[in-house]
N, C-alpha and C positions, 0 to 999 in steps of 0.2 A: 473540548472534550478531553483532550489528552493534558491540560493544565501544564501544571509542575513536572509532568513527566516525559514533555517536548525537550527534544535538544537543541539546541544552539541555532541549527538551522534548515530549513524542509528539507536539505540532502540528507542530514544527519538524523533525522527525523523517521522520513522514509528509511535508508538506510539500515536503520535499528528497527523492523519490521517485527523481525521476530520474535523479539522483547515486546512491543508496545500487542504484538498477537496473543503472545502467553494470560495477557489483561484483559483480553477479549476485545483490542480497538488496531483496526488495521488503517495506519496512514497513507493516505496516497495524495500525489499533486493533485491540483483541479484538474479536470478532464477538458483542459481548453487546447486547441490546435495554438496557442501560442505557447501552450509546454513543449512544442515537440522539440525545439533546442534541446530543454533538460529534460527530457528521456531518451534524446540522442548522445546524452553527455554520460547517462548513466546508462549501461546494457544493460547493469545484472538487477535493472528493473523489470520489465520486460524479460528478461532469465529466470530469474527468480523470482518474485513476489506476483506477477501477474498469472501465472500456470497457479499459484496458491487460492488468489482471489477466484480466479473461473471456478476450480475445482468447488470452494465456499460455496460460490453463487450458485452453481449446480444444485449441489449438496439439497441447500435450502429450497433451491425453486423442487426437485422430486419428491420434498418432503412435506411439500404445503398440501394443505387439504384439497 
């Protein structure tokens, strides 16, 4: 989905969140317990980009019919 407009590499990727959100497409690792290395490596995953996604996912679930 994110094509040509991936960077270099999923840290860099993730990372640049709020760019690739401006496009309406939010990166995140797989949700597999063998990430938890790389979102122990990165905080300001969990700092920042996951308090974004909840708020989204909220967002849309009070608004579904």
């Amino acid at each position: 989905m994110l094509g040509d407009a991936r960077d270099a590499t999923l840290t860099d990727t993730v990372r640049n969140w709020r760019t690739h959100l401006a496009r309406g497409v939010l990166p995140l690792p797989h949700p597999s317990p063998r990430n938890r290395p790389w979102v122990m490596h990165n905080p300001w995953f969990e700092a920042e980009l996951l308090p974004v996604l909840r708020e989204r996912v909220a967002g849309a679930l009070n608004s579904a019919p």
